[in-house]
PLY file of the C-alpha trace (Angstrom):
ply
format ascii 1.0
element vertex 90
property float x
property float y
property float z
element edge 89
property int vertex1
property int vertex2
end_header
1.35 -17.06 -8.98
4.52 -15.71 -7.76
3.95 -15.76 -4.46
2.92 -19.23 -4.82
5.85 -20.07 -6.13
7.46 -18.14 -2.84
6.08 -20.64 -0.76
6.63 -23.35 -2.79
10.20 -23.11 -3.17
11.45 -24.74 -0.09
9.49 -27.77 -0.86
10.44 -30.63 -2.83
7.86 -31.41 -5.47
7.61 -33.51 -8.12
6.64 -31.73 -10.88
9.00 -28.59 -12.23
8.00 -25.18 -11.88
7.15 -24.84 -15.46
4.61 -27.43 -15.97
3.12 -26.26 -12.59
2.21 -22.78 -14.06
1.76 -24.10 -17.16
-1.27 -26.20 -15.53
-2.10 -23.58 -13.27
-3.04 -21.08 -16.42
-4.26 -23.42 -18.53
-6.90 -24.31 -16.01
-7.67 -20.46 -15.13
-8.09 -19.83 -19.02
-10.77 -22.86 -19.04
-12.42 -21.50 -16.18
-12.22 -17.77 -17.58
-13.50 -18.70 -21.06
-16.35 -20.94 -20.02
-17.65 -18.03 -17.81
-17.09 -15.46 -20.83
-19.04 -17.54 -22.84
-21.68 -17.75 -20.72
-22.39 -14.54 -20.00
-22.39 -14.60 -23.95
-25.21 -15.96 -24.28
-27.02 -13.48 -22.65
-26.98 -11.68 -25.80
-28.69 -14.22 -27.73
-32.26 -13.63 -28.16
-34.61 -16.17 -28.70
-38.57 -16.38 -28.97
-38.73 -20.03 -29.06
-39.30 -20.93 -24.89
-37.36 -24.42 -26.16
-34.76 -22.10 -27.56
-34.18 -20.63 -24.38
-34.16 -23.37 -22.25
-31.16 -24.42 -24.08
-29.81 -21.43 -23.71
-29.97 -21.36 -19.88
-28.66 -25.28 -19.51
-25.54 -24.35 -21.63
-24.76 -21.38 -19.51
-25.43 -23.73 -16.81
-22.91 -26.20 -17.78
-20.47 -23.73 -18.40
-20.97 -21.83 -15.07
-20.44 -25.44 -13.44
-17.04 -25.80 -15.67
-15.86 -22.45 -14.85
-16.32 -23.29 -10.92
-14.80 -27.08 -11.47
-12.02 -25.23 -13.03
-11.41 -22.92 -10.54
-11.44 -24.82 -7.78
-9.22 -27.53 -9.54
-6.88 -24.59 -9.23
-7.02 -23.76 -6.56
-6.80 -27.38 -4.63
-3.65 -28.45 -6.78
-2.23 -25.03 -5.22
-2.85 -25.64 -1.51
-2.45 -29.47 -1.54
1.58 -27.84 -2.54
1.48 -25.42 -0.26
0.57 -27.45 2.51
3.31 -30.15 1.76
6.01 -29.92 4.68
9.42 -28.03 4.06
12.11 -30.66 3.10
15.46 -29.05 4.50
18.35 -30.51 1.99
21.97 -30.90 3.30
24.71 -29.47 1.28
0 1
1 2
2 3
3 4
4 5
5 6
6 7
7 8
8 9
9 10
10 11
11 12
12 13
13 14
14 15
15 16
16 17
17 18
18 19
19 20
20 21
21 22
22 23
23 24
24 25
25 26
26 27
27 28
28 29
29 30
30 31
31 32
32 33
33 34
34 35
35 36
36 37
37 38
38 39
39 40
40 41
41 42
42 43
43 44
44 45
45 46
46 47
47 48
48 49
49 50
50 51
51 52
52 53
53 54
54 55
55 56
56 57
57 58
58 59
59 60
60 61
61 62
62 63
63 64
64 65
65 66
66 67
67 68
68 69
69 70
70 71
71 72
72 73
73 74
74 75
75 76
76 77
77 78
78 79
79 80
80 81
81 82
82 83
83 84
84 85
85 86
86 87
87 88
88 89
């Protein structure tokens, strides 16, 4: 994140730095925990075939939130990044 924030610096943005990491983890922690608890579930074991298949569509939906996560992250990051430099006069 650092370096992010190396590039960002010499951009004008709207939000403050603070809130922008803040964001920035809170969405990696979503997308860490959803995939922790997926994998999880792997220890789980179940006879019942109906039992399983609702196994495998809740690690499915939390693969799918780890990934939405992720690349939430990572968009918010480079639509910053690729903002133009504002030069301010002093």
């Amino acid at each position: 994140m650092s370096q992010s924030n190396d590039i960002l610096e010499p951009r004008l943005i709207a939000v403050d730095t603070y809130t922008l990491c803040h964001v920035d983890d809170y969405l990696q922690d979503v997308s860490n925990d959803c995939e922790h608890l997926a994998y999880a579930l792997n220890l789980i074991e179940v006879s019942n075939p109906a039992s399983k298949g609702m196994i495998v569509a809740i690690k499915s939906a939390l693969f799918a939130h780890s990934e939405h996560a992720s690349k939430m992250s990572e968009d918010i990051m480079g639509k910053l990044i690729l903002q133009d430099e504002i030069k301010i006069n002093e």
